[in-house]
C-alpha positions, 0 to 999 in steps of 0.5 A: 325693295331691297335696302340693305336694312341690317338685322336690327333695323330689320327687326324694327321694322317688323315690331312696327309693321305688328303695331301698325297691323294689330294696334293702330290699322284698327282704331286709326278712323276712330281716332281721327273722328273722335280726336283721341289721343292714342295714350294706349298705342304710345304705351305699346309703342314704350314696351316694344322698346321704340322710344329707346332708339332716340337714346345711348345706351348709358341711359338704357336706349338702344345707341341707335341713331337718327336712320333707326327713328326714320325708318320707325316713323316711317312704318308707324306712319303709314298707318296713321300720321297722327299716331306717328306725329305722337311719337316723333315729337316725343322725341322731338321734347327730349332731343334737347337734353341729348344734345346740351343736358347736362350728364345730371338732367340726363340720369334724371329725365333720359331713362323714364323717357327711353322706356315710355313712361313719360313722353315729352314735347318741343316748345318753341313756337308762339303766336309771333315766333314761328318762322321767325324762332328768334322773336319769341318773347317768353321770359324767363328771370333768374330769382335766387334758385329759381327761374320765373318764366312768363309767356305763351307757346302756341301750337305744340305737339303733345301739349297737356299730355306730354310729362316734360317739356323742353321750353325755350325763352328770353333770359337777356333782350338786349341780346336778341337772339342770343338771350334765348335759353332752353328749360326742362319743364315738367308738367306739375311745375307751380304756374304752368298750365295749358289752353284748349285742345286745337282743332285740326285739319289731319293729324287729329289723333295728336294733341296739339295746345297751347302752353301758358306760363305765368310766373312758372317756377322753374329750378335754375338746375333745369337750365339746359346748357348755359344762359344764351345757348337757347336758338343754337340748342332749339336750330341743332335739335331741328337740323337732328328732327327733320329727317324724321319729319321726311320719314312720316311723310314717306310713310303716308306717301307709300301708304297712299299709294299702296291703297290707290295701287290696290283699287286701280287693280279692282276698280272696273270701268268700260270693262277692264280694270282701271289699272289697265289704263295709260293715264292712270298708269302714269300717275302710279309711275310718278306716284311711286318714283317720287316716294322712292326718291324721298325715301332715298334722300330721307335716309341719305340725310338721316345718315348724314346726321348720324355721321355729324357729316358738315352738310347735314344741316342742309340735307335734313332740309332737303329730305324734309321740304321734299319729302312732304311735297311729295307726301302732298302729291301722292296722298292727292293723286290718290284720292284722284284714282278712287274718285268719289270714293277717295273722297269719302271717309269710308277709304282712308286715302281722303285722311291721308291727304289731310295729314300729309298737309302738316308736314309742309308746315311744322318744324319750320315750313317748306319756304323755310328749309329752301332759305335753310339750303340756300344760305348754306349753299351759299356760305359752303358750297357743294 
């Protein structure tokens, strides 16, 4: 289908068809089975210049915008969710020091980031704090030149293979929400260190663990933005994010329904392909309408992003609870047209459907996003 992609967003879109084709199609089951962290695809994905399209060119990115990343991650995700996941919540770790760093931590961690050399993660989420962002308890205390941060993180993407960290935590309690501030945090910081590799349903080629600090030192140079500016810099980098998080699950939405076009057409019973039947037929009519309908709503909100339009908020919203509902609906019905081999390993549609689970639950769950619009509906209108 025709989406007046200009020449640039053509060319990605081709250097991300050759990765999915070359790179990832190959090793996807493997790595799903063997839980491997795709270090070698990412590398791949740094020299084909990918990383660059989260970045101004002032720190040798490409000076693209949100709409480039979600058309990137949706190519790489229909080929393998989990390698997607890798690469998005890269820049997911940096988008804070885009958006409040400082032009210093900027020059200093932005261009090893554009290139690939390092990635980055997100760290918000704790055992207590995941819906509820503003109840994270991890401290951080101002000790002459250092901050001394303690606490926990749970669940967090690229955990121990990431290089930076943007790490959000207390620095004043009796400010409630208001006390949380944002860190850059680099790996080998003295006191930082991670628990086990988390076992998952899907995305298994993605690494997810926990972040422990204990009495992590922290230069106060790495503060990102002021003290208190930490859940406005943590709710504009998710409101920046989520689109994204749309693109993956149109990515494996399209890939699910690609695979269960191509069986219904060679798939025979009762004489006649399976394609041939009304009931079948229905479920690729909805099937590929409701993609369709993310695709659009994920790259409408993508612009809105890019365009810093007022209800760009609650479109990144939007793109992402609906997107992944239907992620969820396509990948199942999938499984449903190839039956008993949708079933098994040897097809990959049965991976599909575990990976599009995730994108109904992190970076912020479904139920969340419909607070998210509603309350803007309601303090803004249409």
């Amino acid at each position: 289908m025709s989406y007046f992609y200009t020449e640039e967003q053509e060319m990605i879109i081709d250097i991300c068809n050759r990765i999915v084709r070359e790179k990832i199609n190959p090793v996807r089951s493997q790595l799903d089975e063997d839980e491997i962290f795709p270090t070698e695809i990412l590398s791949e994905i740094g020299r084909s210049d990918l990383f660059r399209l989260f970045i101004p060119e002032k720190w040798d990115g490409m000076g693209t915008g949100i709409l480039e990343v979600c058309i990137a991650t949706e190519i790489l995700s229909k080929g393998c969710l989990g390698v997607a996941t890798s690469y998005a919540a890269s820049g997911l770790g940096f988008l804070p020091i885009l958006i409040s760093g400082s032009d210093e931590q900027k020059d200093r961690y932005l261009p090893s980031l554009a290139s690939g050399g390092k990635i980055a993660a997100f760290g918000l989420t704790e055992a207590d704090a995941g819906s509820d962002a503003g109840s994270i308890k991890t401290k951080a205390k101002l000790e002459g030149s250092n901050y001394i941060l303690n606490g926990t993180k749970q669940w967090i993407t690229n955990g121990g293979e990431a290089d930076i960290y943007s790490v959000f935590a207390v620095t004043d309690e009796s400010k409630g929400i208001r006390g949380a501030s944002a860190f850059i945090v680099e790996k080998d910081f003295e006191g930082f260190s991670f628990g086990k590799k988390e076992k998952k349903l899907g995305i298994r080629a993605s690494a997810t663990r926990e972040l422990v600090f204990e009495n992590c030192i922290v230069p106060k140079e790495n503060l990102i933005g002021k003290e208190g500016m930490g859940f406005i810099i943590a709710m504009k980098t998710l409101d920046k994010s989520r689109p994204a998080v749309g693109a993956q699950a149109v990515g494996v939405a399209q890939a699910a329904l690609e695979e269960a076009l191509c069986y219904s057409k060679i798939r025979k019973q009762f004489g006649q392909a399976i394609s041939s039947f009304q009931a079948i037929q229905h479920m690729l009519a909805e099937m590929a309408t409701n993609t369709e309908a993310a695709r659009q709503l994920v790259y409408h909100a993508a612009k809105a992003v890019d365009s810093e339009l007022k209800e760009s908020s609650r479109l990144s919203a939007m793109a992402k609870f609906f997107a992944s509902d239907v992620a969820m609906k396509v990948t199942t019905d999938a499984v449903q047209i190839l039956g008993g081999y949708g079933y098994m390993r040897d097809y990959p549609v049965e991976k599909m459907m575990r990976d599009a689970k995730i994108t109904q639950i992190y970076e912020g769950t479904n139920q969340i996003q419909k607070n998210v619009i509603a309350l803007d509906l309601i303090k803004n209108g249409f």
